[in-house]
N, C-alpha and C positions, 0 to 999 in steps of 0.2 A: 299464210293464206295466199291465193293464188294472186297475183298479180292484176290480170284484168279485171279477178271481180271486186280489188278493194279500188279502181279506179271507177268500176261503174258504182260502186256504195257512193264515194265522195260525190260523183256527178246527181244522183238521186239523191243526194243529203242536201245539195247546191240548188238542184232545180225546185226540192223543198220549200227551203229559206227564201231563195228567189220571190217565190209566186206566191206564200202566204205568210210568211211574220214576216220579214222587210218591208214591203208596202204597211201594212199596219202600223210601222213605229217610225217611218221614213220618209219623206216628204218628196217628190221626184228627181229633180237633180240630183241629190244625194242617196237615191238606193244603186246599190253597186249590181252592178250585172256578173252576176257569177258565172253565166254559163261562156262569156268570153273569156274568162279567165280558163276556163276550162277548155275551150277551143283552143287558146296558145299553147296549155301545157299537152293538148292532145297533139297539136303542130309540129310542139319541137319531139317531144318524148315517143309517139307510135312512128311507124313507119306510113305505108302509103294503104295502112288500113284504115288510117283515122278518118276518109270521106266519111265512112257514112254516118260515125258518131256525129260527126261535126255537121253535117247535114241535120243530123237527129234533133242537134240540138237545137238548131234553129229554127225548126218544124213545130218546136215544143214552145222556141218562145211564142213564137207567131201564136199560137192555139189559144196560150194565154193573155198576149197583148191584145189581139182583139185587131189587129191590121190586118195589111194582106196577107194572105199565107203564101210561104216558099219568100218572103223579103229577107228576115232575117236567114232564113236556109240557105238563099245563095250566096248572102255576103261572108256569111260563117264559112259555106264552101272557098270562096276566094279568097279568104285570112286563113284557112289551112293547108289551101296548096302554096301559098305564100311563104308561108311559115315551114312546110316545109320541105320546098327548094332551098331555104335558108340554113334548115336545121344542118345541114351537112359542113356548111361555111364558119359555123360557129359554137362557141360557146358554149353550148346551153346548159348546163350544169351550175353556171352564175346567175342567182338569184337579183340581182340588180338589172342583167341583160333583159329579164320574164318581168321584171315591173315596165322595164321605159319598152316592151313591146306590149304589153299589156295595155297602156298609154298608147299606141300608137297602132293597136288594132280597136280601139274602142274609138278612135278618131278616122280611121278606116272603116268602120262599121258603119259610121255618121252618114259618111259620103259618100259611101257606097250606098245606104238605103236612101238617100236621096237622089243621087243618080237614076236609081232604077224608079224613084214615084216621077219623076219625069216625064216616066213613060204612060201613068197615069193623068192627062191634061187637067180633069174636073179634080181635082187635087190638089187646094192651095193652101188650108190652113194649117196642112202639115208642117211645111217651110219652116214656119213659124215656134213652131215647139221643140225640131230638132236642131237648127240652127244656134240658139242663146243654152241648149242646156248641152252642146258637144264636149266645151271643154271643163266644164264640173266635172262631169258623169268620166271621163279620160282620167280625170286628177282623183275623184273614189275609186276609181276600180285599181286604177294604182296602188292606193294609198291600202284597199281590199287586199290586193295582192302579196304584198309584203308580208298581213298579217294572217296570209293563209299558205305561205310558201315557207309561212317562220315556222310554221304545227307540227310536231311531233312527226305527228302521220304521214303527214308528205315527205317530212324528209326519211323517214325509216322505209316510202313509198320509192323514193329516187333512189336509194342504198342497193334496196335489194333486187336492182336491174343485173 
């Protein structure tokens, strides 16, 4: 099958899961955010077409989170041009590299949507929600990550580059 479109199946399978069973059987700090996981592996694995998935994607969470719109879009944007500047420096084929950045773009996603509510003043009892759940929510997606980069499919996904 073609390449791109079993990346856009996985990401439509992810935004799925995401926004209707996970919340029903998951409590908040512990629902994993898929569509970050899917921003890293857009980061390291596309080239410099991945803006605008990665943009897409953050446009899709917002629509569903119910915050501001364009919050999670541009910090998605800034964890993919991140990611990849980097992609060229490194690895990415190591599957333990896509966990601890996994970890460490969902701890980037935190601070980055916090930086920019900031910029909203009448905005204070957000602080409060994203600050105590950064580093669970870092340690699921991780812990997500593993057991979605172990699948079959991804890996027969990364093969047949």
């Amino acid at each position: 099958m073609f390449k791109p479109l079993k990346i856009i199946l996985l990401i439509i399978a992810a935004l799925i899961l995401q926004v209707t069973i996970l919340p029903a059987y998951l409590i908040d700090p512990f629902k994993p955010n898929l569509l970050i996981i899917a921003v890293v592996y857009i980061g390291f694995k596309t080239g410099e077409l991945g803006a605008f998935p990665a943009f897409a994607l953050g446009i899709l969470q917002d629509c569903f989170s119910g915050i501001y719109l364009g919050l999670n879009g541009f910090s998605y944007l800034c964890i993919y041009f991140i990611l990849n500047l980097m992609s060229d420096r490194l690895y990415t084929d190591s599957r333990y590299l896509m966990v601890i950045v996994v970890f460490l773009a969902t701890l980037l996603n935190g601070l980055l949507n916090l930086l920019l509510l900031f910029l909203f003043p009448p905005v204070t009892s957000i602080y409060s929600t994203i600050l105590p759940d950064l580093l669970p929510q870092g340690l699921v997606n991780a812990l997500f990550s593993t057991l979605i980069f172990s699948f079959p499919a991804v890996k027969a996904l990364e093969e047949s580059k």
